[in-house]
N, CA, C and O atoms as CSV, one atom per row, in Angstrom:
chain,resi,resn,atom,element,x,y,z
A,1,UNK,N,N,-14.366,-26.232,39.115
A,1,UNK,CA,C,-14.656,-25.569,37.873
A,1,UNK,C,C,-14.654,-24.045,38.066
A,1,UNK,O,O,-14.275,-23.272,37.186
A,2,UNK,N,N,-15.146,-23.623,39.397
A,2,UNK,CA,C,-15.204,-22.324,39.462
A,2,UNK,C,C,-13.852,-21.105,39.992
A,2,UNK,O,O,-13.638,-19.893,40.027
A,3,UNK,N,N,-13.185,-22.459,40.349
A,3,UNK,CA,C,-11.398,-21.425,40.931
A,3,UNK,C,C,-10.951,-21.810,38.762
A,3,UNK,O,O,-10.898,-20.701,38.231
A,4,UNK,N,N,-10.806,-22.428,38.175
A,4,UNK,CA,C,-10.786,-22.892,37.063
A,4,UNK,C,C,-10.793,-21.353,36.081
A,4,UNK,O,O,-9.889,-20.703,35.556
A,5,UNK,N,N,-12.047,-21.213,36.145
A,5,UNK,CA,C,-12.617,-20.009,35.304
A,5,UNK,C,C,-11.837,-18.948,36.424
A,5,UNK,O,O,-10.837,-18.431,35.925
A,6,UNK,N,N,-12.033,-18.656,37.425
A,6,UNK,CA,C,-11.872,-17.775,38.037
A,6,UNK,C,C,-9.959,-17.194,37.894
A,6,UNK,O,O,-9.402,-16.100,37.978
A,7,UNK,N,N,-9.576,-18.349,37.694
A,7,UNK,CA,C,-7.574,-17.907,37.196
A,7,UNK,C,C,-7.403,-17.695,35.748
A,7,UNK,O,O,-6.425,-17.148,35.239
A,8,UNK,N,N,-8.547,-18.224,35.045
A,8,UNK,CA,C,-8.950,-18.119,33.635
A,8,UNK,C,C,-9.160,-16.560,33.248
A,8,UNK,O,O,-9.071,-16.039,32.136
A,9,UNK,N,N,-9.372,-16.153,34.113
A,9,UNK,CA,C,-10.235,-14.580,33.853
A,9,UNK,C,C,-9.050,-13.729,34.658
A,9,UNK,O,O,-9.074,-12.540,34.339
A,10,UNK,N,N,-8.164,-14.019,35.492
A,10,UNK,CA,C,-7.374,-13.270,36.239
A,10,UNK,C,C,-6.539,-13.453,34.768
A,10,UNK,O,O,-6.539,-12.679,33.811
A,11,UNK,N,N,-6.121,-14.213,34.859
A,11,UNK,CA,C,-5.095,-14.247,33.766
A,11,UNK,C,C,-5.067,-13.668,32.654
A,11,UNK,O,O,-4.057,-13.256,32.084
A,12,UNK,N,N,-6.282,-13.598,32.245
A,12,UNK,CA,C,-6.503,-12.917,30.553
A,12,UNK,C,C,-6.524,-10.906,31.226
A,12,UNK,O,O,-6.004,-9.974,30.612
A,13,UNK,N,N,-7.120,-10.819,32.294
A,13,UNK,CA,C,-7.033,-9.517,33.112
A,13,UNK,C,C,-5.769,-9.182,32.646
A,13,UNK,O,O,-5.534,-8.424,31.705
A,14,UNK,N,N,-4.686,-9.976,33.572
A,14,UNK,CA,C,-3.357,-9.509,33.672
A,14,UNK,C,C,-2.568,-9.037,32.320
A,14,UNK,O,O,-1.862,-8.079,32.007
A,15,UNK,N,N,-3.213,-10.585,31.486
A,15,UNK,CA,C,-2.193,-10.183,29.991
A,15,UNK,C,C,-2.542,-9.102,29.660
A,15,UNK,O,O,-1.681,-8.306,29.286
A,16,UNK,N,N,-4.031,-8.691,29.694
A,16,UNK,CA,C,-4.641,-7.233,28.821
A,16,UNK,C,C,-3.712,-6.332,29.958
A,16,UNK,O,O,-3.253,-5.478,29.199
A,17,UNK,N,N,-3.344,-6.115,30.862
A,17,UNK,CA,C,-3.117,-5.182,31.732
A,17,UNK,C,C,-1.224,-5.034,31.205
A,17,UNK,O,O,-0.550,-4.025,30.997
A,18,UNK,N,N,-0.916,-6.280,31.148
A,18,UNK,CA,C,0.469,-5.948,30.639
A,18,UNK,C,C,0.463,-5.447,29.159
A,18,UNK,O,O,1.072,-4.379,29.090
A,19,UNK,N,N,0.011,-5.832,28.035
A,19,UNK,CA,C,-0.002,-5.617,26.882
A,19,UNK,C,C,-0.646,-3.805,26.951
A,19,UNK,O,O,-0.379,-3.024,26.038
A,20,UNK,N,N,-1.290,-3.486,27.881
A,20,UNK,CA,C,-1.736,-2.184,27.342
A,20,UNK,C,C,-0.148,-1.405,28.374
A,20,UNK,O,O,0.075,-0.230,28.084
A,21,UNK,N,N,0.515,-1.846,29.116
A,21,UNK,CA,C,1.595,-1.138,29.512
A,21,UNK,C,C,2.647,-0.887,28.670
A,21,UNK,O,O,3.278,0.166,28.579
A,22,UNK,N,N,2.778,-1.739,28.160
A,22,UNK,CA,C,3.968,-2.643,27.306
A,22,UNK,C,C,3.558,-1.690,26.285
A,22,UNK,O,O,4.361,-0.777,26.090
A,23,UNK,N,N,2.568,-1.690,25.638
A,23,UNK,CA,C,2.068,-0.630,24.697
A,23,UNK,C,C,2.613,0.887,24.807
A,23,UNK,O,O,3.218,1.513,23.936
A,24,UNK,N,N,2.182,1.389,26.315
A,24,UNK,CA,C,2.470,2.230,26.538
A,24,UNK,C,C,4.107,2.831,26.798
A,24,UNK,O,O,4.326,4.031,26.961
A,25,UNK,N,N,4.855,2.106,26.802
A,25,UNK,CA,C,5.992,2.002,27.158
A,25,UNK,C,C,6.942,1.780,25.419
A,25,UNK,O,O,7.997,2.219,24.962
A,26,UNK,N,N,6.121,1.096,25.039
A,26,UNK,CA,C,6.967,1.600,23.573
A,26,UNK,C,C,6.696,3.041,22.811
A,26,UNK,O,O,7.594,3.714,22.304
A,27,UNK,N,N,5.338,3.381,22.821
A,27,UNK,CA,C,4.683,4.503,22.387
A,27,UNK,C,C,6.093,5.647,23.227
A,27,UNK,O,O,7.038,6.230,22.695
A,28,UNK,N,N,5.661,5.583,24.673
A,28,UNK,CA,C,7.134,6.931,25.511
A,28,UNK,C,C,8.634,6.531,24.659
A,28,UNK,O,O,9.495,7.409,24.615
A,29,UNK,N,N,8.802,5.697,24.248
A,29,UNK,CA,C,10.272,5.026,24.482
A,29,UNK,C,C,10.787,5.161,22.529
A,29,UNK,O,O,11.922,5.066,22.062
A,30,UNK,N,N,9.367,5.421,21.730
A,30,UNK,CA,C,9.437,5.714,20.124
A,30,UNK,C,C,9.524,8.005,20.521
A,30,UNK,O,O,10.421,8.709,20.056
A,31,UNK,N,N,8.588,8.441,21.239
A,31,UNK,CA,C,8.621,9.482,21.761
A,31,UNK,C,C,9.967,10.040,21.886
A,31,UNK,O,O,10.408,10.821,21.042
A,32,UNK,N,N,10.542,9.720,22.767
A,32,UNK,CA,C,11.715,9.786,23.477
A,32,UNK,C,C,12.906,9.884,21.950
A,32,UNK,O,O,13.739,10.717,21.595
A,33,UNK,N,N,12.585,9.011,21.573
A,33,UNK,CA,C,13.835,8.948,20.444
A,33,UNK,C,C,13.470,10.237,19.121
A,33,UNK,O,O,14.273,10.721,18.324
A,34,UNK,N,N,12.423,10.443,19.226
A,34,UNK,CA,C,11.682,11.343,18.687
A,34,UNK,C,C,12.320,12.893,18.892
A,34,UNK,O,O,12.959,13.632,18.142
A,35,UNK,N,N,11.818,13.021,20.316
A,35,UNK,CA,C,12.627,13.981,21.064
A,35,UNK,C,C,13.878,14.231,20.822
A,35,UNK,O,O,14.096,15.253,20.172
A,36,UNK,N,N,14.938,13.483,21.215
A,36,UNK,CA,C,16.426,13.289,20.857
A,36,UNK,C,C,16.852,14.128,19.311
A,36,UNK,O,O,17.745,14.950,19.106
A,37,UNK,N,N,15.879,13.578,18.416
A,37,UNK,CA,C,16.115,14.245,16.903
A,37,UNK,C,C,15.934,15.388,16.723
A,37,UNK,O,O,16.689,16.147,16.115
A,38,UNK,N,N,14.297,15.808,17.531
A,38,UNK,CA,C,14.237,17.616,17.730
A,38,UNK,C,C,15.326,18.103,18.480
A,38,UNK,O,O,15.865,19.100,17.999
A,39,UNK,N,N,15.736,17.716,19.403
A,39,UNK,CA,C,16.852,18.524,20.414
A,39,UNK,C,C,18.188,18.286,18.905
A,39,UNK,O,O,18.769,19.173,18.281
A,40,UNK,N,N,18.222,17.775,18.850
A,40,UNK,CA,C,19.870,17.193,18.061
A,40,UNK,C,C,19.752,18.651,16.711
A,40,UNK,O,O,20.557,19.570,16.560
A,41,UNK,N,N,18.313,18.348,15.827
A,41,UNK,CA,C,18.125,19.322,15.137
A,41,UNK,C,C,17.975,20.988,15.393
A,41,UNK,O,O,18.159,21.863,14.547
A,42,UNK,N,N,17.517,21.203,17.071
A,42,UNK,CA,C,17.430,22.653,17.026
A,42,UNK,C,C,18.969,22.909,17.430
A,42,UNK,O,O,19.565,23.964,17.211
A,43,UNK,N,N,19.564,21.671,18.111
A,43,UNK,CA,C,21.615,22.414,18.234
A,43,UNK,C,C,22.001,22.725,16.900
A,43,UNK,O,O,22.691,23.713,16.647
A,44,UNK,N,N,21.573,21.896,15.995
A,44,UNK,CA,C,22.658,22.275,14.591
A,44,UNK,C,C,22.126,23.458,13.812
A,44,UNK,O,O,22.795,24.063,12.973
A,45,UNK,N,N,20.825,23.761,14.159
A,45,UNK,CA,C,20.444,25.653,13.734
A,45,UNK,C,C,20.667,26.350,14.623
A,45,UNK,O,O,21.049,27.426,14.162
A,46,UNK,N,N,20.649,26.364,15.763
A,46,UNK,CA,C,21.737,27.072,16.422
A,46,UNK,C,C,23.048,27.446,16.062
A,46,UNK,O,O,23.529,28.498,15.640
A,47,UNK,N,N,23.456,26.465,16.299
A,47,UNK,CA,C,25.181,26.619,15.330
A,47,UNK,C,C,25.015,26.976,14.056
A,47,UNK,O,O,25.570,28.069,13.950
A,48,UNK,N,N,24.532,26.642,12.968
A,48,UNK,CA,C,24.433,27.224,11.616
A,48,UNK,C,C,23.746,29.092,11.894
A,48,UNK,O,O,23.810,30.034,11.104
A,49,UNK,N,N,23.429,29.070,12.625
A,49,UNK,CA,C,22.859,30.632,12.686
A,49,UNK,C,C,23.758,31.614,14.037
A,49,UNK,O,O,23.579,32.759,14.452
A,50,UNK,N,N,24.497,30.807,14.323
A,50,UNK,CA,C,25.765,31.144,15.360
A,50,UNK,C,C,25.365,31.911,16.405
A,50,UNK,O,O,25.865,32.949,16.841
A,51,UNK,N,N,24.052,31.066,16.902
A,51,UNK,CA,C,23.408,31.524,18.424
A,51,UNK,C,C,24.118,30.737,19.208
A,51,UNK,O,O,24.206,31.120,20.374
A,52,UNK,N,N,24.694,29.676,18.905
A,52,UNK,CA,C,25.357,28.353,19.739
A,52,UNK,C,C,26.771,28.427,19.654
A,52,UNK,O,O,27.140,28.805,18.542
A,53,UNK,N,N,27.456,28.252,20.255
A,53,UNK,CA,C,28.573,27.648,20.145
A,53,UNK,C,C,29.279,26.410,19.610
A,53,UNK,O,O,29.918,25.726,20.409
A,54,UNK,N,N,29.234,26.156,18.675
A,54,UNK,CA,C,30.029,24.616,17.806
A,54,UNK,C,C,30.464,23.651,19.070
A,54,UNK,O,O,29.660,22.832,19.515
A,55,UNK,N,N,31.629,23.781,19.553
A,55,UNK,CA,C,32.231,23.691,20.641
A,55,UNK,C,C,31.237,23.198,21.717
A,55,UNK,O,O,31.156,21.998,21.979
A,56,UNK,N,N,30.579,24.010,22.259
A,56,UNK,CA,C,29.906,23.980,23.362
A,56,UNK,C,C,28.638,22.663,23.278
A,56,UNK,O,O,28.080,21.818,23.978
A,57,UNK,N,N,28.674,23.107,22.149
A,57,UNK,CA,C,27.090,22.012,21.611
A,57,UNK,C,C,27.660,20.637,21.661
A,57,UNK,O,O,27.026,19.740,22.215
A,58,UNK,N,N,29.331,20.326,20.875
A,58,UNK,CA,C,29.770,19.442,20.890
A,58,UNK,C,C,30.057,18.853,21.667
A,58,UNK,O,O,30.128,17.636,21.496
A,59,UNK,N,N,30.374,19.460,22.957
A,59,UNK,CA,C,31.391,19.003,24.516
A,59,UNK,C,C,29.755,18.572,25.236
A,59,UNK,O,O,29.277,17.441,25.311
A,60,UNK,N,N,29.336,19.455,25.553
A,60,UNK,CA,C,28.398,19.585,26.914
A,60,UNK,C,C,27.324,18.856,26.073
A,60,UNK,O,O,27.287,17.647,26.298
A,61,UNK,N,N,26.323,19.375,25.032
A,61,UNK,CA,C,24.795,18.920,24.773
A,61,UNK,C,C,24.743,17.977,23.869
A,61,UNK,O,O,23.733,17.492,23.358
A,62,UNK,N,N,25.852,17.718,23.673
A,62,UNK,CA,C,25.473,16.392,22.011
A,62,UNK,C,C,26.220,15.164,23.213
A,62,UNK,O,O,25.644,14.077,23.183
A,63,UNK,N,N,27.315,15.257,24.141
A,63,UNK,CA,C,27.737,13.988,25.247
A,63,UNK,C,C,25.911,13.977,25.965
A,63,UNK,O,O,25.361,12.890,26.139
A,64,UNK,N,N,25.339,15.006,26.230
A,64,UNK,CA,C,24.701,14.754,27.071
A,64,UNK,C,C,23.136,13.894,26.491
A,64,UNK,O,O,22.251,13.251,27.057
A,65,UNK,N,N,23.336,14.190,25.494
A,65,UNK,CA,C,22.267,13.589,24.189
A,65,UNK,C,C,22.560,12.065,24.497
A,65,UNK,O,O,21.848,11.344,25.196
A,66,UNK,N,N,23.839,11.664,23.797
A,66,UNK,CA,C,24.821,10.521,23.802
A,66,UNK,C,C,24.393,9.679,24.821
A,66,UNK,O,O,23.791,8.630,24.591
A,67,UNK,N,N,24.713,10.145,26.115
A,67,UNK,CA,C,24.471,9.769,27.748
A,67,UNK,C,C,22.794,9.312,27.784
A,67,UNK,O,O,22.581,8.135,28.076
A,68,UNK,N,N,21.707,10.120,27.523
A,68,UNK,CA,C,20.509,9.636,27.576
A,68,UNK,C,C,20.042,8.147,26.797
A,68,UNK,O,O,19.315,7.214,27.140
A,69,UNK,N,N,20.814,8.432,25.639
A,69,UNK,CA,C,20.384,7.443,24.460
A,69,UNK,C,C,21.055,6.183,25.153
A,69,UNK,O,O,20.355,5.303,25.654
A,70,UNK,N,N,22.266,6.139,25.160
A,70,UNK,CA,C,22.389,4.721,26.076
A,70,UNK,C,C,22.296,4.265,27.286
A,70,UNK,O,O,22.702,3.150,27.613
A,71,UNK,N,N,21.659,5.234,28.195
A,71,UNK,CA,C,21.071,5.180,29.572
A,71,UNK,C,C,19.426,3.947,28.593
A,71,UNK,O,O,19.107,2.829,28.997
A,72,UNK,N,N,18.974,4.449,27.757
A,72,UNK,CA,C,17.681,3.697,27.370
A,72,UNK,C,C,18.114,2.924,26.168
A,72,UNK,O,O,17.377,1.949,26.022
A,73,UNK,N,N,18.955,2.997,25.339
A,73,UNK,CA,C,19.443,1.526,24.040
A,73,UNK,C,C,19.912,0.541,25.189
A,73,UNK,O,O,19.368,-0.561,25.263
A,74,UNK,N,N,20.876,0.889,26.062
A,74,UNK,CA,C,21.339,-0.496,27.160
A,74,UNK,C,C,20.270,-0.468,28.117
A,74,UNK,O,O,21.238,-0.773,28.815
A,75,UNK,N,N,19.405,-0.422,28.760
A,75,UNK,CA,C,18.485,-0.369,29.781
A,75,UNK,C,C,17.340,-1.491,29.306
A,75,UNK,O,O,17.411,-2.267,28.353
A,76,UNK,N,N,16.350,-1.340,30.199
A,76,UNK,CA,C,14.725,-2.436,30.140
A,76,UNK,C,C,14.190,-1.917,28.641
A,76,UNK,O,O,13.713,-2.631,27.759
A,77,UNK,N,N,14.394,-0.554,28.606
A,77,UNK,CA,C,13.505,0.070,27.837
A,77,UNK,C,C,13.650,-0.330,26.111
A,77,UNK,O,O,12.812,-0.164,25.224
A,78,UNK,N,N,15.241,-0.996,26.013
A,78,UNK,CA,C,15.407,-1.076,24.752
A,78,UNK,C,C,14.552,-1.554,24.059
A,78,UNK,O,O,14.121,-0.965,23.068
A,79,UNK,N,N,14.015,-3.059,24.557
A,79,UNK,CA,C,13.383,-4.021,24.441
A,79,UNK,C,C,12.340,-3.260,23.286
A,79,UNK,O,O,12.313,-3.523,22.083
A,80,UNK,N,N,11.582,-2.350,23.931
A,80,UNK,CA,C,10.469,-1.635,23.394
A,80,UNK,C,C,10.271,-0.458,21.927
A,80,UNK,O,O,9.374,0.162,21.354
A,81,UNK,N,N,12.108,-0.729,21.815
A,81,UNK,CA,C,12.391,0.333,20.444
A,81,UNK,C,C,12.038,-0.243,19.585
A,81,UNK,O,O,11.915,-1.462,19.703
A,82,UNK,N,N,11.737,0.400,18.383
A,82,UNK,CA,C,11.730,-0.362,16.991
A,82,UNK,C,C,13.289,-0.601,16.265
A,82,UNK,O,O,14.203,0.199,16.070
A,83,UNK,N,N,13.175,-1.880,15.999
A,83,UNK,CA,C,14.584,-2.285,15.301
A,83,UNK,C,C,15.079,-1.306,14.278
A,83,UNK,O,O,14.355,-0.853,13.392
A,84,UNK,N,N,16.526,-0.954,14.461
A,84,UNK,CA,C,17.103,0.055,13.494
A,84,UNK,C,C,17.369,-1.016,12.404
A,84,UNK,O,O,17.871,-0.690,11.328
């Protein structure tokens, strides 16, 4: 009875221990996409105020935007996005 309770209580440990990760890991991973929109939005006032280069923003920082986002839409992390 007492190994019983005793995997009883590991177990409910563990789930709380995953569920508060798992938590945490969508919270970075809603963040993250968050991020992406500020960066995406301060390139296009840049360019509208012609501190940026059109060009430059297009080649180098919007691929490199691109590159992050499906390093984490194809990765573990997707799992944790909210459905588009």
């Amino acid at each position: 009875m007492e190994q019983a309770r005793e995997l009883q209580e590991f177990g409910s440990s563990l789930l709380w221990k995953v569920s508060n990760e798992e938590q945490s890991l969508r919270q970075n991973a809603i963040s993250f996409e968050s991020s992406i929109r500020r960066v995406r939005s301060m390139i296009s006032s840049l360019v509208a105020q012609k501190l940026l280069d059109r060009s430059l923003a297009k080649e180098q920082y919007e691929k490199d935007l691109q590159r992050a986002i499906c390093i984490i839409a194809e990765g573990d992390a997707a799992a944790f996005l909210p459905a588009k």
